[in-house]
C-alpha positions in Angstrom: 92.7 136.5 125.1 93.3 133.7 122.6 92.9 134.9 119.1 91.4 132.3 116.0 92.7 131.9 113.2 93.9 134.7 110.8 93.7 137.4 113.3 96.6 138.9 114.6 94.8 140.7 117.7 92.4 139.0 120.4 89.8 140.9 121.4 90.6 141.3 124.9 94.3 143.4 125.6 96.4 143.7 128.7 97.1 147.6 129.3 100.3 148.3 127.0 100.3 145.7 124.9 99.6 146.1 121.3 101.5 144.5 118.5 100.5 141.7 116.5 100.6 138.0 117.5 103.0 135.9 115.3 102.7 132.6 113.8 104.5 129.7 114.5 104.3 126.0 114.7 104.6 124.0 117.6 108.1 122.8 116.3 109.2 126.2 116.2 108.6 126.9 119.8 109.0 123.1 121.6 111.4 119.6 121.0 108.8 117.2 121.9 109.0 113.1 122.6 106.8 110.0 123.1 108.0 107.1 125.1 107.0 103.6 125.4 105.9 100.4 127.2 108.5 97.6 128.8 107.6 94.3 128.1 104.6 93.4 130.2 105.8 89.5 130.1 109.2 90.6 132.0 108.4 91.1 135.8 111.9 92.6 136.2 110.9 95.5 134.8 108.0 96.3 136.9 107.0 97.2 140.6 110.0 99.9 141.0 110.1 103.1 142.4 109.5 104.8 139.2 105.7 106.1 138.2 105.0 105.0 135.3 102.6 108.0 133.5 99.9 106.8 131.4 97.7 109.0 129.0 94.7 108.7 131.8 97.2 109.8 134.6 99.1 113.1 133.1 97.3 115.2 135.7 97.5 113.1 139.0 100.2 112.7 141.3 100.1 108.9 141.7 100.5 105.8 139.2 99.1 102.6 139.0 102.4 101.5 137.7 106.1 101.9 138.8 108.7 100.5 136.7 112.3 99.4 138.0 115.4 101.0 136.3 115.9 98.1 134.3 112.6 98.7 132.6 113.4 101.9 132.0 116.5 101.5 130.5 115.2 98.3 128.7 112.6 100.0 126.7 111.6 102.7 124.9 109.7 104.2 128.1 111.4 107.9 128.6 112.0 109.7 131.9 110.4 113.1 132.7 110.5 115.6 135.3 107.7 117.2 137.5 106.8 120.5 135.5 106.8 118.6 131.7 103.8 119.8 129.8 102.2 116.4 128.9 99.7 115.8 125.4 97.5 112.6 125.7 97.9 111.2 122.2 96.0 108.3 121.9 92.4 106.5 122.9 89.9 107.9 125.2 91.6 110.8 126.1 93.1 112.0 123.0 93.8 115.6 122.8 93.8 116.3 127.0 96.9 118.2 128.3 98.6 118.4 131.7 101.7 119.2 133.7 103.5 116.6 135.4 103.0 116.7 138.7 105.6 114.3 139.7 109.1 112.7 138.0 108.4 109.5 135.9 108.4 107.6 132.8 105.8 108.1 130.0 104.6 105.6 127.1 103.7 105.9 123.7 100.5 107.4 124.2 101.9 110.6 125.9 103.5 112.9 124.4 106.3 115.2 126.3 106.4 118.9 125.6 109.6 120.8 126.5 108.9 124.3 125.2 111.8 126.5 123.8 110.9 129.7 125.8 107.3 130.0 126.2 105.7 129.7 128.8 104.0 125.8 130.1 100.6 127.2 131.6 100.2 129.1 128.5 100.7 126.5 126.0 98.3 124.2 128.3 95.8 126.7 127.9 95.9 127.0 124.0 95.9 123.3 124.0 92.7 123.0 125.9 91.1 126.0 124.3 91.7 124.2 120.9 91.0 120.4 121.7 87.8 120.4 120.2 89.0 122.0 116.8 92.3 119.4 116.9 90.4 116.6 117.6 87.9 116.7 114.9 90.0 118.3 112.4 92.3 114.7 112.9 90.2 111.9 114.7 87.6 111.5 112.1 84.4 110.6 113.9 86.4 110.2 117.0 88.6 107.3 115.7 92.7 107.1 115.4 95.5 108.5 117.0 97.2 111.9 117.6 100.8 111.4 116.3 104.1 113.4 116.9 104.1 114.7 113.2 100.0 116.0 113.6 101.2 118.2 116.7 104.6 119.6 115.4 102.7 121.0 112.7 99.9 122.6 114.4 99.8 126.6 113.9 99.1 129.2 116.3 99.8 132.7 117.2 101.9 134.1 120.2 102.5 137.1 121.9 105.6 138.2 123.3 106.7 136.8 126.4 105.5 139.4 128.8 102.0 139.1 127.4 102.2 135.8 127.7 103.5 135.7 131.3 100.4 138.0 132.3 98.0 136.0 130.3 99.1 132.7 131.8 98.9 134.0 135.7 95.4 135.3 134.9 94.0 132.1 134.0 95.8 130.0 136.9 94.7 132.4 139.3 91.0 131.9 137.7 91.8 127.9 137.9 93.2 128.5 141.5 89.5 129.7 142.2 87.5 127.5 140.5 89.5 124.3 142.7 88.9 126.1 145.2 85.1 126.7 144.8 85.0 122.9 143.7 86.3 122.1 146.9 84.1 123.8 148.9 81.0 122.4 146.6 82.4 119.0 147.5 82.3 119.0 150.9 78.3 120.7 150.8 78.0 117.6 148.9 79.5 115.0 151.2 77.5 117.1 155.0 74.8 116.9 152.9 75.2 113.1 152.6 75.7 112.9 156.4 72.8 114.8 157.2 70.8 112.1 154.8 72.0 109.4 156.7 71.4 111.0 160.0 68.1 112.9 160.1 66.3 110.4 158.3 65.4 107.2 159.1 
């Protein structure tokens, strides 16, 4: 359903839906935003009631750090809201994508997406579909940063809303299925533990 580049069709259609996908750039369809890290020497400024979201933490729902208002409005730290389609931009995890799943501040290492109209499960999807191809197009030999002027001006092609709407609910009901499989897996995994400890000596 995602089409590469130069093609204006994917291979696999909705009923109805027929007309070319267009080209844009990610500046064209979102206002994005880093944020940034108190200073660590200034206790003030840390163990509030704000979760602080780090690059390895822009799909949980907990924080290993809460800032207090002061550090947030002491820094360059910025404030998001649960929903916010979140870009890891540098280190280890360079290139993964999430949606907030709680309210807090991010540093300089995430990147916060606020798209235009589009919608935020689609644009996850494309990101994830195309990490591979971002990554080594920009991180030579896995080294560097993702910057806010590398993802502003990264191309691709969108349908209309409608299409994208259908697309997007597809592939979150096919996520919703997969957790749910994973789930299941997991706790297999954890009797099967218990039976280990318990039927052998």
């Amino acid at each position: 359903m995602f089409i590469d580049k130069d093609c204006k069709q994917p291979i696999l259609r909705f009923k109805n839906f027929n007309d070319n996908w267009l080209p844009h750039k990610f500046n064209d369809i979102a206002n994005t935003f880093s944020g940034g890290t108190p200073a660590i020497s200034n206790k003030d400024y840390y163990g509030g009631n704000i979760p602080f979201i780090r690059s390895a933490e822009i799909n949980k729902n907990t924080t290993q750090l809460h800032l207090t208002p002061d550090g947030l409005k002491n820094s360059s730290a910025k404030f998001i809201k649960k929903g916010t389609l979140l870009y890891a931009l540098y280190g280890a995890t360079s290139g993964e994508v999430g949606i907030a799943q709680i309210d807090g501040a991010i540093n300089q290492a995430v990147m916060a997406i606020n798209l235009k109209k589009d919608n935020v499960y689609f644009i996850k999807t494309w990101l994830i579909k195309n990490k591979r191809k971002i990554i080594s197009t920009y991180l030579q030999g896995g080294q560097g940063n993702l910057s806010a002027k590398i993802v502003k001006h990264l191309k691709l092609s969108l349908p209309k809303i409608e299409e994208e709407k259908l697309i997007s609910i597809t592939i979150m009901k096919i996520d919703s299925l997969i957790k749910l499989q994973q789930s299941k897996i997991d706790d297999l995994v954890n009797l099967k533990k218990y039976l280990l400890q318990k039927l052998f000596i």
